[in-house]
MIBA-97983 format. One record per residue (C-alpha): chain; z, y, x. Coordinates in steps of 0.2 Angstrom, whole numbers, plus 5000, padded with zeros to 4 digits. Last residue first. Layout:
ch A, up Z, north Y, east X
...
END
This chain:
ch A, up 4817, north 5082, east 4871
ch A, up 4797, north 5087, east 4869
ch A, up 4794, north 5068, east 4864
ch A, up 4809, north 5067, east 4853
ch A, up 4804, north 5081, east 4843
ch A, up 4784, north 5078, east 4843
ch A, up 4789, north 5059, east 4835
ch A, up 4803, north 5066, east 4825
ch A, up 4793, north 5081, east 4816
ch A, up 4794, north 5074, east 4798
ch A, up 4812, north 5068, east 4803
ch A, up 4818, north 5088, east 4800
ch A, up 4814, north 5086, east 4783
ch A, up 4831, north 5072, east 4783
ch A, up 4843, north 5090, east 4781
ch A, up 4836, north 5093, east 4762
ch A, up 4823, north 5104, east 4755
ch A, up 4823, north 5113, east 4771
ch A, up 4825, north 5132, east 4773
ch A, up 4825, north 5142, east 4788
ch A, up 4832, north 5160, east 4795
ch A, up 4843, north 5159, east 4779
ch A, up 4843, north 5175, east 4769
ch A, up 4858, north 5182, east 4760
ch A, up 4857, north 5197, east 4750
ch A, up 4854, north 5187, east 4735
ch A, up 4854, north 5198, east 4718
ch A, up 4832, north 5199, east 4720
ch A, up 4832, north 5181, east 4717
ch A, up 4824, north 5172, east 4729
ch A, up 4840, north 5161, east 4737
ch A, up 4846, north 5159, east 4718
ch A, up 4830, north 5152, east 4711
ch A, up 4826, north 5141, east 4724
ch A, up 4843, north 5131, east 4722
ch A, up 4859, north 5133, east 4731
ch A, up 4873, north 5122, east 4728
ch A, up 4868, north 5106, east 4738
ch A, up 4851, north 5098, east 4741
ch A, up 4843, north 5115, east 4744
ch A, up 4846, north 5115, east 4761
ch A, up 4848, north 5130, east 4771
ch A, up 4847, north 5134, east 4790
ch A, up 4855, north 5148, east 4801
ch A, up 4853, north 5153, east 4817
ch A, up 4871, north 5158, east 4823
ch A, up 4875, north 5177, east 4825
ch A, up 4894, north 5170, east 4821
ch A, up 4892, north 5182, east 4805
ch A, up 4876, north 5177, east 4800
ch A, up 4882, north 5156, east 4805
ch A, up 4896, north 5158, east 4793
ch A, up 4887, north 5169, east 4781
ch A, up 4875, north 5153, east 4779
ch A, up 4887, north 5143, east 4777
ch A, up 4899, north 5152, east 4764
ch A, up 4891, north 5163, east 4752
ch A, up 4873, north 5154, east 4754
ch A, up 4880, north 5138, east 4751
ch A, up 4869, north 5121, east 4757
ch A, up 4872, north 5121, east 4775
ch A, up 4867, north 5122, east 4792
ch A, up 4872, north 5134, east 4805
ch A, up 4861, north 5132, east 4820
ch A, up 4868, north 5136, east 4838
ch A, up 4860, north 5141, east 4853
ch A, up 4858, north 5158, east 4848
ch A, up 4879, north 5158, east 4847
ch A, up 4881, north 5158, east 4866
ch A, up 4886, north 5139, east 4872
ch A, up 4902, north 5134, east 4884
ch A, up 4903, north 5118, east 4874
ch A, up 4921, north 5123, east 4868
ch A, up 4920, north 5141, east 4870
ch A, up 4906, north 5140, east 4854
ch A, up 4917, north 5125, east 4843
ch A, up 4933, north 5135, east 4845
ch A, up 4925, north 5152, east 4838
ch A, up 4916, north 5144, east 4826
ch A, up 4932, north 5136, east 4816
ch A, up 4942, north 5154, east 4815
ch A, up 4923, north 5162, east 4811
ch A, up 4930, north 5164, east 4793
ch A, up 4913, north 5158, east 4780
ch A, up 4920, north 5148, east 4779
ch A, up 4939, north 5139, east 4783
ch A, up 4954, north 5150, east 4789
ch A, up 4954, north 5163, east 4775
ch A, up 4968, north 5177, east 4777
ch A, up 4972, north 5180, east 4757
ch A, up 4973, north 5196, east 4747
ch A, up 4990, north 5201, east 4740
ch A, up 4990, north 5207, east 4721
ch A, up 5002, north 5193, east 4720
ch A, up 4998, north 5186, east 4704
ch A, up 4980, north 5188, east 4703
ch A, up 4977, north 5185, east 4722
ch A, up 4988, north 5167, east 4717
ch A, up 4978, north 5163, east 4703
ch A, up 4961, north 5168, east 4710
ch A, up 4965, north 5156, east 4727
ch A, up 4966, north 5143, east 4714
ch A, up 4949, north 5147, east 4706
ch A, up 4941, north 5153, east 4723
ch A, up 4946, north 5131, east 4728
ch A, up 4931, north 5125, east 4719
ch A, up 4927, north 5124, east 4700
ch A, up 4918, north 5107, east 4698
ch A, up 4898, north 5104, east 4701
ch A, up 4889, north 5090, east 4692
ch A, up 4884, north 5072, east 4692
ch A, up 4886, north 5070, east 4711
ch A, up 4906, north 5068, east 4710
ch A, up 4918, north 5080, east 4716
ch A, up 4904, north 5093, east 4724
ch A, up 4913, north 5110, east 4724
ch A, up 4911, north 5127, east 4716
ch A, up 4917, north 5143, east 4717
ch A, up 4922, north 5143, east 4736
ch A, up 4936, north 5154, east 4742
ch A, up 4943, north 5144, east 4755
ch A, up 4957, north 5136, east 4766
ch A, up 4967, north 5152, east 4760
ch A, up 4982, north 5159, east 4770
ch A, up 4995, north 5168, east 4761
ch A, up 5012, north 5173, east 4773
ch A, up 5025, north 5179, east 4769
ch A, up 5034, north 5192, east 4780
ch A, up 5048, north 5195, east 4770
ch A, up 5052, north 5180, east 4756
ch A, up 5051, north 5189, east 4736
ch A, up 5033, north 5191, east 4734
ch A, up 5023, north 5178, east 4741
ch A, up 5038, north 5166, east 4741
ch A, up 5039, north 5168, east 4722
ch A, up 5020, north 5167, east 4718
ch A, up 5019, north 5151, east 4728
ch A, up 5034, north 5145, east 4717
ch A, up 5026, north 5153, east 4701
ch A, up 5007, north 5145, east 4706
ch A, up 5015, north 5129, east 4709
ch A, up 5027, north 5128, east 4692
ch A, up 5010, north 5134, east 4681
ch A, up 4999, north 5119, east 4687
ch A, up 4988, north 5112, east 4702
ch A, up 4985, north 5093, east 4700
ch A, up 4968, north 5092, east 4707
ch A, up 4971, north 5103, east 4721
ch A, up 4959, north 5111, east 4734
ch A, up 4969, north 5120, east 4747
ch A, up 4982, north 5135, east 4748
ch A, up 4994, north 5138, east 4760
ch A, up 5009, north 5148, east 4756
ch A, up 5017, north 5154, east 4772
ch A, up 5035, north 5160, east 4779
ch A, up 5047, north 5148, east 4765
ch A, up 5064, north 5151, east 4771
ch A, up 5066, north 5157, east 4756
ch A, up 5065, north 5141, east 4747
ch A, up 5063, north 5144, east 4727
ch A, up 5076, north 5147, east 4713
ch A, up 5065, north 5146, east 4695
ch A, up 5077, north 5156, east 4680
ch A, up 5075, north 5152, east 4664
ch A, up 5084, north 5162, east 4654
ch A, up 5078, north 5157, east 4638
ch A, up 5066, north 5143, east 4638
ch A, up 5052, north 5144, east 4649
ch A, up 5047, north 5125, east 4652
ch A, up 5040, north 5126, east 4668
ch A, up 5035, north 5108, east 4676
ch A, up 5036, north 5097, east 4690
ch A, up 5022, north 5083, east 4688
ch A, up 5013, north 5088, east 4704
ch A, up 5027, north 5095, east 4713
ch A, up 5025, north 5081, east 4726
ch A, up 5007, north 5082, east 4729
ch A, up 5010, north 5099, east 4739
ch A, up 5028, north 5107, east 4738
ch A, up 5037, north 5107, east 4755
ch A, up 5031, north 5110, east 4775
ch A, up 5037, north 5109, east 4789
ch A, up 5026, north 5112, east 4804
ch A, up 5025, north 5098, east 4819
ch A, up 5007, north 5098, east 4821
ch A, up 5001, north 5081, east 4816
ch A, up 5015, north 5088, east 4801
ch A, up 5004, north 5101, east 4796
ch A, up 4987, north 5091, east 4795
ch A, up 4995, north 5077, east 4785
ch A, up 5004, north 5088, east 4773
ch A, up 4984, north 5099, east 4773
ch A, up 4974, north 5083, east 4768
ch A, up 4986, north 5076, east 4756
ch A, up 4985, north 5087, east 4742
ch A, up 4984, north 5107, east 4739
ch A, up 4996, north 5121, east 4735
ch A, up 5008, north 5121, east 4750
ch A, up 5024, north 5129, east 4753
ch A, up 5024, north 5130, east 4773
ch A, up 5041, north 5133, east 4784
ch A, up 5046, north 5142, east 4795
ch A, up 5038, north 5142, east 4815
ch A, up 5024, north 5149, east 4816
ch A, up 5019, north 5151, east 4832
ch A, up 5002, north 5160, east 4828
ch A, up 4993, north 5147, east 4836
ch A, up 5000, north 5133, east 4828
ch A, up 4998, north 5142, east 4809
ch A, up 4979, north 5143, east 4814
ch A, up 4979, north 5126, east 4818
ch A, up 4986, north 5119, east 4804
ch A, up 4976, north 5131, east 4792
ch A, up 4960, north 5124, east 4802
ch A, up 4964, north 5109, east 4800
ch A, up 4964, north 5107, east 4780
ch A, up 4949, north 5117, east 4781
ch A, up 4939, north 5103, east 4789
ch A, up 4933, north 5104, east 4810
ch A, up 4925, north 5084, east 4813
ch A, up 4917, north 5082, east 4829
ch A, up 4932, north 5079, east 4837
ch A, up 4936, north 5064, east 4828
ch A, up 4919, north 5055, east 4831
ch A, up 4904, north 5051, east 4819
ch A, up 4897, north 5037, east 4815
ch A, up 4892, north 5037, east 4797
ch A, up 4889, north 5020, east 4787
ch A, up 4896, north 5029, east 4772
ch A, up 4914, north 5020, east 4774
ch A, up 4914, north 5027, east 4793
ch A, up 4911, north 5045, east 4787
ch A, up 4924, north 5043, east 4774
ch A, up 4938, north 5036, east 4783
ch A, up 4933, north 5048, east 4797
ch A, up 4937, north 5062, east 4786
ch A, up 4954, north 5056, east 4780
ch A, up 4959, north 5055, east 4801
ch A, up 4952, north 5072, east 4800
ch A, up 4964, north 5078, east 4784
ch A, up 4957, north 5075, east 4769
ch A, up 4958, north 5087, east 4751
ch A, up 4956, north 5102, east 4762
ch A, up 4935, north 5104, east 4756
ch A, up 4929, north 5119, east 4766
ch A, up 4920, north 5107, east 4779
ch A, up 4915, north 5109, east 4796
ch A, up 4903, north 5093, east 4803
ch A, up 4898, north 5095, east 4822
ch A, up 4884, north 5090, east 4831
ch A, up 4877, north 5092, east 4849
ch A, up 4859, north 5088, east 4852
ch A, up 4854, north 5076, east 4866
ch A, up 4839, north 5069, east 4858
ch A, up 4844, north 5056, east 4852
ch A, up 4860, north 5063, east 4844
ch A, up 4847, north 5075, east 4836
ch A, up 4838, north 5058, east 4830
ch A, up 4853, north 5048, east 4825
ch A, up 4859, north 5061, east 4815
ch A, up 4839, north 5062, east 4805
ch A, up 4842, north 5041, east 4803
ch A, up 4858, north 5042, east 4797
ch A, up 4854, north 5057, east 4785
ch A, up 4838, north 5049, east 4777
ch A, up 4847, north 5046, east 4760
ch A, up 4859, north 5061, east 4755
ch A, up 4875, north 5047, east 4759
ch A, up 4883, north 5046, east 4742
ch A, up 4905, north 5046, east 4736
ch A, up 4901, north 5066, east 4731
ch A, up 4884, north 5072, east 4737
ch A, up 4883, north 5069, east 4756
ch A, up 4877, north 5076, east 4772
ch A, up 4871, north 5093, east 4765
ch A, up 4878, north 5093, east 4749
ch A, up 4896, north 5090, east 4751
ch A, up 4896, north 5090, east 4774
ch A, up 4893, north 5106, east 4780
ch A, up 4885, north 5105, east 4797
ch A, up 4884, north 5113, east 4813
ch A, up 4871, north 5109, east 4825
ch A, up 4871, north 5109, east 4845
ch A, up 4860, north 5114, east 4855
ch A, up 4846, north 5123, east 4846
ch A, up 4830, north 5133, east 4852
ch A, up 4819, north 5116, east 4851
ch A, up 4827, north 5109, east 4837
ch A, up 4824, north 5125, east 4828
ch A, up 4806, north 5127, east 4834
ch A, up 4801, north 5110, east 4831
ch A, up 4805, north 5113, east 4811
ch A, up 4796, north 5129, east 4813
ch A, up 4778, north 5121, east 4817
ch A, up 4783, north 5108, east 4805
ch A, up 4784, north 5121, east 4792
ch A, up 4800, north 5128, east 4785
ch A, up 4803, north 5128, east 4766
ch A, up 4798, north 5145, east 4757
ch A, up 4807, north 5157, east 4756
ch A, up 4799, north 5172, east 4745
ch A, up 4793, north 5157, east 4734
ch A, up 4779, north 5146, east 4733
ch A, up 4778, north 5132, east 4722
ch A, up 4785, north 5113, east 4722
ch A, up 4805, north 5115, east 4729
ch A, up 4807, north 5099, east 4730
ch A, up 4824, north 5094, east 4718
ch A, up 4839, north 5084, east 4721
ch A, up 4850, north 5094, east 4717
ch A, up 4839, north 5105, east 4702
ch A, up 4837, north 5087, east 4694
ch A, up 4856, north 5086, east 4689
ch A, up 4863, north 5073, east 4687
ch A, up 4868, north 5065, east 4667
ch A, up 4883, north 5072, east 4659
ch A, up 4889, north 5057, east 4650
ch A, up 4906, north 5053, east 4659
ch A, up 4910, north 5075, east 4658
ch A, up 4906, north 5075, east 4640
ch A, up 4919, north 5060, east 4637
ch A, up 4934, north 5069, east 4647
ch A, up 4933, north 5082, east 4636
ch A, up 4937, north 5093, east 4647
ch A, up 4950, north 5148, east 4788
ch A, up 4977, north 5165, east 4838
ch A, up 4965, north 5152, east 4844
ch A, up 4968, north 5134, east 4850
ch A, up 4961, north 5122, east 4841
ch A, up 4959, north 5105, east 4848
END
């Protein structure tokens, strides 16, 4: 669809969840959450919405209770929506499994993840070497929809660098990109063989799904994001990556020619300030916040945050406060 040219293990099991994501934000701040007079103005300016998914729609393997019902209302209301996520663990077709297994409908083409955007972005360049990908599933699946070959991924997993004397690791040199995604099983024999082509293969390309800090794994706690795998490679290289996912407007760009809309008809909603809410600045989106993902009160008013959401909501089901005024003004 895209066309254009982004521990001990027994501390983690008795972690209990964090309060802060599932808070409601009780005093007055700088920000404070939108009224219902401004709840109708955003659904009234608005065509179509853009969501993250972790933290916005769901925390881990959980549906954020009231999302259903608050989909159901902007699809009521003849709202477009489209769900862009930085997590390239899943391809679309992944995507879908997920949606569908949380009671979610939700279309194919509604769905722009990272792991697609760096297949897309390879297509349109006309790339035709081959990919050495740090990352899982998602991204193979992605590449290969699009006919781009591709080695490394899950099946270097258990590969590993023993460094005795005179070691010496060969790598493909027809390799003309590293991507690199989320990946569980990164380890020292993927960061040298990325390293490798980076620095030794002419022309190599290093595309980063994202740079996110932190990512929602599970709903008990936050787990270093992608940044920490793209850091290992920036570190080695000294090569700075092309981003395809957000805050990139590679993904925007697409949705906005697509249904013909200028970008102040568009809302940007998300849970990372960094990220999402850049996205939409950057695209001259509106933007909204929820603080049932990454971003608590604290960080969006501290006097360090440069970013400022043009709404905030505690969490995406706010907006069915105003349903009844919503659907009859629709």
């Amino acid at each position: 669809m895209l066309s254009l040219k982004q521990l001990p293990s027994a501390r983690c099991a008795a972690r209990p969840v964090r309060p802060v994501r599932r808070m409601v934000a009780a005093q007055a701040s700088a920000r404070p959450i939108a009224t219902n007079e401004q709840k109708l103005e955003l659904l009234k300016k608005v065509e179509c919405f853009i969501f993250d998914c972790d933290g916005v729609i769901w925390l881990g393997d959980k549906v954020i209770e009231g999302v259903p019902e608050t989909l159901d209302m902007l699809r009521g209301m003849g709202k477009k929506v489209f769900f862009v996520t930085n997590n390239s663990t899943k391809s679309r077709a992944g995507y879908m499994s997920k949606f569908q297994s949380l009671g979610l409908n939700v279309k194919a083409e509604e769905i722009y993840s990272s792991s697609y955007a760096a297949a897309a972005y390879l297509e349109s360049i006309n790339f035709n070497k081959k990919v050495y990908v740090i990352g899982e599933t998602g991204i193979l699946e992605e590449l290969d929809l699009k006919g781009i070959r591709h080695v490394g991924g899950p099946g270097d997993a258990d590969k590993k660098v023993t460094l005795k004397s005179g070691e010496f690791m060969e790598h493909d040199h027809d390799v003309g990109a590293v991507v690199v995604g989320f990946d569980r099983y990164v380890n020292y024999y993927k960061i040298q063989y990325a390293t490798l082509c980076i620095r030794e293969n002419p022309g190599c390309m290093f595309i980063a799904t994202n740079r996110d800090a932190v990512t929602h794994l599970t709903d008990a706690q936050e787990w270093a994001g992608n940044g920490s795998m793209v850091g290992a490679i920036v570190g080695s290289t000294k090569r700075e990556p092309i981003v395809v996912g957000k805050p990139s407007d590679f993904m925007l760009k697409n949705i906005s020619a697509s249904l013909g809309l200028r970008p102040d008809q568009i809302a940007m909603v998300g849970d990372r300030l960094d990220t999402d809410i850049m996205f939409g600045k950057n695209g001259g989106l509106a933007t909204a916040l929820v603080l049932s993902g990454v971003t608590t009160p604290e960080v969006l008013n501290s006097p360090d945050n440069k970013v400022h959401p043009d709404f905030v909501l505690n969490s995406l089901p706010d907006l069915l406060s105003v349903k009844e005024k919503a659907m009859v003004a629709a």
